[in-house]
N, C-alpha and C positions, 0 to 999 in steps of 0.2 A: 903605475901610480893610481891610476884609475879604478883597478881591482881592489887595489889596498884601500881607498876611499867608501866604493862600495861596500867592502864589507863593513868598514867602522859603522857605516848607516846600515846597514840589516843588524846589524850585534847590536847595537843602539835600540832599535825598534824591537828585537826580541826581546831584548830587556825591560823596555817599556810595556809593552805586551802581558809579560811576564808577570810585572809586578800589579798593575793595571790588573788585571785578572784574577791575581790575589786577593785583591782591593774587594773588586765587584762578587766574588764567591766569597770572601770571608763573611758580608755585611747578611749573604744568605740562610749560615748557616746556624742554625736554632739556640737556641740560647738556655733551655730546658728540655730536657729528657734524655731519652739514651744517645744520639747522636754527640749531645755536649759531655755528657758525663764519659763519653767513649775519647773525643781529643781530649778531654780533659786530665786522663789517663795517658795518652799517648807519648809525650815527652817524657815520664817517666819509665813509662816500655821500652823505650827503645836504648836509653841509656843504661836499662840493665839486660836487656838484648846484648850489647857493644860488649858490655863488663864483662857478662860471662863467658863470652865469644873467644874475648881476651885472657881470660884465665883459664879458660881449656885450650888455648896455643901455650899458655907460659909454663913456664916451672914453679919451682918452689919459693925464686924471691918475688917473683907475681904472686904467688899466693899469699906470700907473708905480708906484701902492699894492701891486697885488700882484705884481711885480716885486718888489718893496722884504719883502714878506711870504714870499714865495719864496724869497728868501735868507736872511731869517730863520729858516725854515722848516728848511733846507739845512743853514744854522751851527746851530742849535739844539736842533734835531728837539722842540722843547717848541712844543703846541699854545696854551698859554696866551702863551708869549710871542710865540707866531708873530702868534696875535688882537690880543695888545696892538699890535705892532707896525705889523699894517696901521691900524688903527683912529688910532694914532698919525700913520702916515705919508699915510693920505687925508686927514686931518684939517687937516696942514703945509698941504699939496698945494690941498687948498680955499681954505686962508685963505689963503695967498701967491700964487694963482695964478689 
């Protein structure tokens, strides 16, 4: 019982740690130049890192998903509804197909 308590209190404190330290490095880092303009970019790198990752493991009704999210994409330029739409249209594509 003792082990199990210990750890809740180290996972606890890693976590505080963790986020704490996010805290105190975010507030560092620049707010103009190439540094920001780099994170700034970076959530979108990596979400089409993921995409295309995923479309060259899938087949043809992954390809038609993001087809379908591409145009979404295209008409909408809204990232929320671009997600909704693939997830929507792999989803058809699975079950009918």
């Amino acid at each position: 019982m003792t082990e199990t308590w210990l750890l809740i209190f180290a996972l606890a404190a890693a976590t505080f740690t963790v986020r704490l330290s996010g805290y105190l490095l975010g507030r560092r880092v620049p707010e103009h130049g190439p540094w920001a303009r780099g994170l700034q970019a970076l959530p979108g790198c990596l979400i089409l890192s993921l995409v295309t990752y995923l479309l060259m493991q899938g087949g043809p009704l992954e390809w038609a998903a993001g087809a379908a999210s591409l145009t979404i994409a295209l008409a909408t330029r809204s990232l929320p509804l671009t997600m909704a739409g693939g997830i929507a249209a792999i989803c058809l594509l699975r079950a009918y197909f």
